[in-house]
LUMLOKE-566575 format. One record per atom (N, C-alpha, C, O): residue number from 1; x, z, y. Coordinates in pm, whole numbers. Example, Ala and Ser with C-alpha at 12.3 -4.5 7.8 and 13.67 -1.06 7.14 Angstrom:
// residues 2
+-----+--------+--------+--------+
: num :     c1 :     c3 :     c2 :
+-----+--------+--------+--------+
:   1 :   1319 :    780 :   -569 :
:   1 :   1230 :    780 :   -450 :
:   1 :   1320 :    780 :   -330 :
:   1 :   1424 :    846 :   -332 :
:   2 :   1285 :    708 :   -225 :
:   2 :   1367 :    714 :   -106 :
:   2 :   1290 :    787 :      3 :
:   2 :   1341 :    804 :    114 :
+-----+--------+--------+--------+
//
This chain:
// residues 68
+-----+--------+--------+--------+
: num :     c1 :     c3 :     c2 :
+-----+--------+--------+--------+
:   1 :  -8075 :   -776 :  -4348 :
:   1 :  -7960 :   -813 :  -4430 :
:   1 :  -7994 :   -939 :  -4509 :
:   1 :  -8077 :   -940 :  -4600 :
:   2 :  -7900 :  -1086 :  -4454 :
:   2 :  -7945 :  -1160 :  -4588 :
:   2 :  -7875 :  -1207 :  -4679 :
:   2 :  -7764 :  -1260 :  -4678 :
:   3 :  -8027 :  -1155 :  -4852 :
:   3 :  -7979 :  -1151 :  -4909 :
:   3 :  -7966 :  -1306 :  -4993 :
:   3 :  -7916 :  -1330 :  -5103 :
:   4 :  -8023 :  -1387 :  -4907 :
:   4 :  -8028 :  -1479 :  -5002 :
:   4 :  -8078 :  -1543 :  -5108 :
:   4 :  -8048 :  -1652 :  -5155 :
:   5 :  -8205 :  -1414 :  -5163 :
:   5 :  -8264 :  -1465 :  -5263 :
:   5 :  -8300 :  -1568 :  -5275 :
:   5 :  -8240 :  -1611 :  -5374 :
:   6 :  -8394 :  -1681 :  -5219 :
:   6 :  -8436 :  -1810 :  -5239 :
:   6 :  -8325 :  -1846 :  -5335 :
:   6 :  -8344 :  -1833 :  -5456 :
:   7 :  -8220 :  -1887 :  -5291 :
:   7 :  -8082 :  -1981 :  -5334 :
:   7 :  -8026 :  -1921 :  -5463 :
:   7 :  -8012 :  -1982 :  -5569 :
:   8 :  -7992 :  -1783 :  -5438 :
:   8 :  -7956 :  -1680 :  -5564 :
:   8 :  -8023 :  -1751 :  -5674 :
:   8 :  -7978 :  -1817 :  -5767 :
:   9 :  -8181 :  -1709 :  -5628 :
:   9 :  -8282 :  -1718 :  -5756 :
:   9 :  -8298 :  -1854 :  -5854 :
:   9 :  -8341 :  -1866 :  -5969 :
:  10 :  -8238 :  -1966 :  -5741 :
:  10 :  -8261 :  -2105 :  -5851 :
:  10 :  -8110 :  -2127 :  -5881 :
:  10 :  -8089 :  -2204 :  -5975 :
:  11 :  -8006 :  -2078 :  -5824 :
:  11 :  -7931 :  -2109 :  -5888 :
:  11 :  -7907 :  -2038 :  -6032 :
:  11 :  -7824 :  -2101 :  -6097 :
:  12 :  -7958 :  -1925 :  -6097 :
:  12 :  -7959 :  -1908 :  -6204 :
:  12 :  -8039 :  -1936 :  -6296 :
:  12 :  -8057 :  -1874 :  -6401 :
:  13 :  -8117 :  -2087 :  -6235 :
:  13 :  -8236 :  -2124 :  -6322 :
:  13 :  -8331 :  -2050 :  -6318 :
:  13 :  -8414 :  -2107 :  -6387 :
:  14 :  -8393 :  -1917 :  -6266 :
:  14 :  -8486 :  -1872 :  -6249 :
:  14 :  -8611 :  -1936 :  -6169 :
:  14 :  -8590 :  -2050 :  -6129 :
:  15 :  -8711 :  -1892 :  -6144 :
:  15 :  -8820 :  -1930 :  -6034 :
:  15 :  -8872 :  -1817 :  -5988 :
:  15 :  -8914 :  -1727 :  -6062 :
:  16 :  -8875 :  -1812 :  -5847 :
:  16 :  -8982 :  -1680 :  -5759 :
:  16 :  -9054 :  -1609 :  -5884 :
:  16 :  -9016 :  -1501 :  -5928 :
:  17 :  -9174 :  -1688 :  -5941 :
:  17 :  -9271 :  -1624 :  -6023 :
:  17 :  -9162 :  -1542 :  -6121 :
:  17 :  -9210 :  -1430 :  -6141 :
:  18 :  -9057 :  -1555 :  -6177 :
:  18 :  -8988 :  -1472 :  -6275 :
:  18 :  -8933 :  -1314 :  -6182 :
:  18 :  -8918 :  -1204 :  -6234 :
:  19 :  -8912 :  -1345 :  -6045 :
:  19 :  -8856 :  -1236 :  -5965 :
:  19 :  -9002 :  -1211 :  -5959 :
:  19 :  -9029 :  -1158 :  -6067 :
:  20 :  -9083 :  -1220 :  -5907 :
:  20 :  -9254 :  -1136 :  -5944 :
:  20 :  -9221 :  -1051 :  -6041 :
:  20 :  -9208 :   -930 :  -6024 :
:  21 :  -9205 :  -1120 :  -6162 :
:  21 :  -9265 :  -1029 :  -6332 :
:  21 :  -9146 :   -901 :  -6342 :
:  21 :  -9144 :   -788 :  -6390 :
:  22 :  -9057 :   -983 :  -6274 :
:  22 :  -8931 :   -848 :  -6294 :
:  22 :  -8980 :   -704 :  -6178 :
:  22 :  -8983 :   -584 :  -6210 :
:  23 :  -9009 :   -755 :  -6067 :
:  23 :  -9086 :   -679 :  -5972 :
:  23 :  -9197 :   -570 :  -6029 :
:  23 :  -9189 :   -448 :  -6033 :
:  24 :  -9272 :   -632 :  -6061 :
:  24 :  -9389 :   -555 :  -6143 :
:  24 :  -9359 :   -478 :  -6269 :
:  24 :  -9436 :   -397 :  -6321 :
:  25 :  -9246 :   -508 :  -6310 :
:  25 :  -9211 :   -361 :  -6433 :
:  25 :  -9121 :   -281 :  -6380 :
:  25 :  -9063 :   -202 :  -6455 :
:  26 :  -9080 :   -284 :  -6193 :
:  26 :  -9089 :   -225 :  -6115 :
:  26 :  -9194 :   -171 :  -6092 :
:  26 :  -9177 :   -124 :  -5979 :
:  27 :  -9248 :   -157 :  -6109 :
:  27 :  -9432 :   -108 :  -6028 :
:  27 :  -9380 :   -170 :  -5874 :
:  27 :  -9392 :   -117 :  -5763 :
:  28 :  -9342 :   -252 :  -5897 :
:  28 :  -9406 :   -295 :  -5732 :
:  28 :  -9467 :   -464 :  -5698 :
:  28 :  -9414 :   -574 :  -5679 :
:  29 :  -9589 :   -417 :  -5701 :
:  29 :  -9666 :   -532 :  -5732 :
:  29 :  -9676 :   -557 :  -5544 :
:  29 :  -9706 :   -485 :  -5449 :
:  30 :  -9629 :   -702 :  -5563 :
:  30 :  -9663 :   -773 :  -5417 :
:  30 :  -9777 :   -946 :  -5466 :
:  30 :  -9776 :  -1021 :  -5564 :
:  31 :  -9847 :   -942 :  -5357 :
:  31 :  -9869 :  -1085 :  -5353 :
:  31 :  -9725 :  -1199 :  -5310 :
:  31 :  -9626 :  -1194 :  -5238 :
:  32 :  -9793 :  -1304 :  -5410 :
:  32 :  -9695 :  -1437 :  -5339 :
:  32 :  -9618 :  -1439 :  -5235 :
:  32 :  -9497 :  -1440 :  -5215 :
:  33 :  -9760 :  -1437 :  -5143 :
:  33 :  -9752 :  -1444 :  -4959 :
:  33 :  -9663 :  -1362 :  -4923 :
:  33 :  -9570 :  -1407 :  -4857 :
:  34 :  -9666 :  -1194 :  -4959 :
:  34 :  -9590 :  -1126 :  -4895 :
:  34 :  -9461 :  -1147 :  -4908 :
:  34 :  -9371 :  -1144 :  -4824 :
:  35 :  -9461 :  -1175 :  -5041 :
:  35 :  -9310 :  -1194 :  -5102 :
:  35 :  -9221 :  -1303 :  -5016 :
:  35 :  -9104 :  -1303 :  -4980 :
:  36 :  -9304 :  -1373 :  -5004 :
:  36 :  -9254 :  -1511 :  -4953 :
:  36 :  -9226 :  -1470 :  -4788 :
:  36 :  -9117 :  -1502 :  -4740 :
:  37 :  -9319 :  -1404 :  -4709 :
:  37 :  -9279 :  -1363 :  -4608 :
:  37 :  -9163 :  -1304 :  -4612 :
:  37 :  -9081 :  -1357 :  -4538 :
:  38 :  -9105 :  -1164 :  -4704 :
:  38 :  -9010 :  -1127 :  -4704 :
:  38 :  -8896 :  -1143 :  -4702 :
:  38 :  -8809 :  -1093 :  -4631 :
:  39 :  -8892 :  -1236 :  -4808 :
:  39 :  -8780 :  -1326 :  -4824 :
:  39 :  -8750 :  -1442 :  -4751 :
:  39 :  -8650 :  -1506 :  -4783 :
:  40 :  -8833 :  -1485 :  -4644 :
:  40 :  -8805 :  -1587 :  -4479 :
:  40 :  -8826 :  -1493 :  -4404 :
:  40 :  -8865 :  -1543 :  -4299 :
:  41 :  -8822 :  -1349 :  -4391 :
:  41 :  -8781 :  -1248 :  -4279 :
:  41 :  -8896 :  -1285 :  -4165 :
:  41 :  -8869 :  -1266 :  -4047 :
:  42 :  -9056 :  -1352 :  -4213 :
:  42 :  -9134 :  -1363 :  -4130 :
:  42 :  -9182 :  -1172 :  -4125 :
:  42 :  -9245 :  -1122 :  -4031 :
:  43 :  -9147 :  -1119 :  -4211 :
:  43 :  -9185 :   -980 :  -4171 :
:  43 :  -9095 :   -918 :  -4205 :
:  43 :  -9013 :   -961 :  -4286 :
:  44 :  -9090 :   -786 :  -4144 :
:  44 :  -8930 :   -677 :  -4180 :
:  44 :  -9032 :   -564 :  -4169 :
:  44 :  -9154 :   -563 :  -4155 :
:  45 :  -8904 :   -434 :  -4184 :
:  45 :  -8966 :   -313 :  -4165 :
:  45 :  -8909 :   -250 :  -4304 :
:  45 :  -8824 :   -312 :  -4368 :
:  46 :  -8933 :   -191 :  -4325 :
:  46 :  -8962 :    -55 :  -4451 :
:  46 :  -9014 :   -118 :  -4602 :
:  46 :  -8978 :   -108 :  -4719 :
:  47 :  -9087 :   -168 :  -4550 :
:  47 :  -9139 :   -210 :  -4717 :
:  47 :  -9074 :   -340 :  -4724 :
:  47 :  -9059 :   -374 :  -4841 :
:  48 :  -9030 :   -426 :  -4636 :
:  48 :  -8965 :   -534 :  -4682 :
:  48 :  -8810 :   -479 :  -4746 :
:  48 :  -8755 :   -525 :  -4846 :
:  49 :  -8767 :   -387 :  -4673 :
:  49 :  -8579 :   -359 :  -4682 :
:  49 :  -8622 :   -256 :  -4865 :
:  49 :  -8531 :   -229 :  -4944 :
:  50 :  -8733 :   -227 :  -4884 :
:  50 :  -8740 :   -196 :  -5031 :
:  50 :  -8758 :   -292 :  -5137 :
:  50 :  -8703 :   -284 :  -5247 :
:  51 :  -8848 :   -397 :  -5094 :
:  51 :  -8895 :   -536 :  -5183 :
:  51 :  -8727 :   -588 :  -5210 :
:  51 :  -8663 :   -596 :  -5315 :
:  52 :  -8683 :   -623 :  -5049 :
:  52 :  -8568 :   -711 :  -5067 :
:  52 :  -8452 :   -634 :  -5173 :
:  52 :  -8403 :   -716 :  -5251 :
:  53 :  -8398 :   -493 :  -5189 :
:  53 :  -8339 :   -446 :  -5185 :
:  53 :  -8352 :   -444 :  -5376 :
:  53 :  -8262 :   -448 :  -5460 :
:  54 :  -8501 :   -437 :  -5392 :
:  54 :  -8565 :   -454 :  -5540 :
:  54 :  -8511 :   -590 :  -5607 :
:  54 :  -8458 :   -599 :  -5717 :
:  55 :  -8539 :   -699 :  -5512 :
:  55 :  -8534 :   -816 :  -5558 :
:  55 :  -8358 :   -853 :  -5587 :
:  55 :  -8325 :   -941 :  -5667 :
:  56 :  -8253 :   -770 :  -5506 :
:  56 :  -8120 :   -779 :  -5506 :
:  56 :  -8074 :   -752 :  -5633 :
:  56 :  -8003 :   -817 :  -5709 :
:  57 :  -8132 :   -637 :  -5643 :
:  57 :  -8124 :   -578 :  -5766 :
:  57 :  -8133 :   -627 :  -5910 :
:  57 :  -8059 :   -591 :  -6002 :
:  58 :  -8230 :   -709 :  -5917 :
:  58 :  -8296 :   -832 :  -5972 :
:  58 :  -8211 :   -935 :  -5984 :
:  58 :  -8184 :   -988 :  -6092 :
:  59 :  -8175 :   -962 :  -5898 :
:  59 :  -8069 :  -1148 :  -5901 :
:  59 :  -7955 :  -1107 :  -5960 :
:  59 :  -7925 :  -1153 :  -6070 :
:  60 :  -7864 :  -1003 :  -5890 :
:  60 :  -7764 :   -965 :  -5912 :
:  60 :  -7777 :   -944 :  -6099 :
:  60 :  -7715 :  -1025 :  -6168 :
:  61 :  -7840 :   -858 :  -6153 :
:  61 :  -7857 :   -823 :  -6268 :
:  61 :  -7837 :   -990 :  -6384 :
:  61 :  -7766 :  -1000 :  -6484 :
:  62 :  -7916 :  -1083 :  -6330 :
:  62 :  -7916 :  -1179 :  -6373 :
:  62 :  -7846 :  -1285 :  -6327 :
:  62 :  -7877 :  -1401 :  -6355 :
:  63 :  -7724 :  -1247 :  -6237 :
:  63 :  -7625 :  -1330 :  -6203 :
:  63 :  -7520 :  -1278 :  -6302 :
:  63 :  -7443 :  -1357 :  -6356 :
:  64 :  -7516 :  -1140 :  -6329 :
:  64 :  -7444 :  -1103 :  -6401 :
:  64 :  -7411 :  -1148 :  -6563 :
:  64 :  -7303 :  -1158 :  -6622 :
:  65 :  -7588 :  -1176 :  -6618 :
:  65 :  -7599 :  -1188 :  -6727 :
:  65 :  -7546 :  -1307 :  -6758 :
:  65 :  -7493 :  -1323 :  -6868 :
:  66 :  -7552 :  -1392 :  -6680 :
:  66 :  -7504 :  -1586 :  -6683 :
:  66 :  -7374 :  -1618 :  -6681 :
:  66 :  -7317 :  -1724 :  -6709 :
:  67 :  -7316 :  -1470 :  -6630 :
:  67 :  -7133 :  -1531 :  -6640 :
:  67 :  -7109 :  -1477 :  -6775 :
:  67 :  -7018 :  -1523 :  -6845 :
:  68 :  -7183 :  -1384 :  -6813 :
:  68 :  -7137 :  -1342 :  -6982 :
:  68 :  -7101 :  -1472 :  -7069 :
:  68 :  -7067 :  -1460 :  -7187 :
+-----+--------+--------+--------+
//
């Protein structure tokens, strides 16, 4: 499913590293790399459709906050 993050994420002025920190008070700690794989669909499966699904979760939340 794409979600688009790359584009999502700078258009609200954010940077990757801020979708990290939000990730991790997820407890779901990824490296860079993986992340970055995930999000260019160089890998799929199970733990990506949870990362991605985390990270949706994430943008959306803070797409929300910006139209306030």
């Amino acid at each position: 499913m794409p979600y688009l993050i790359k584009s999502r994420v700078y258009a609200v002025n954010k940077k990757i590293v801020d979708l990290m920190s939000e990730l991790k008070q997820k407890n779901i700690d990824i490296a860079p790399s993986l992340l970055s794989d995930y999000i260019n669909a160089r890998r799929t499966g199970k733990n990506a459709d949870t990362v991605l699904s985390a990270c949706d979760e994430i943008v959306t939340k803070w797409e929300s906050e910006r139209k306030k």
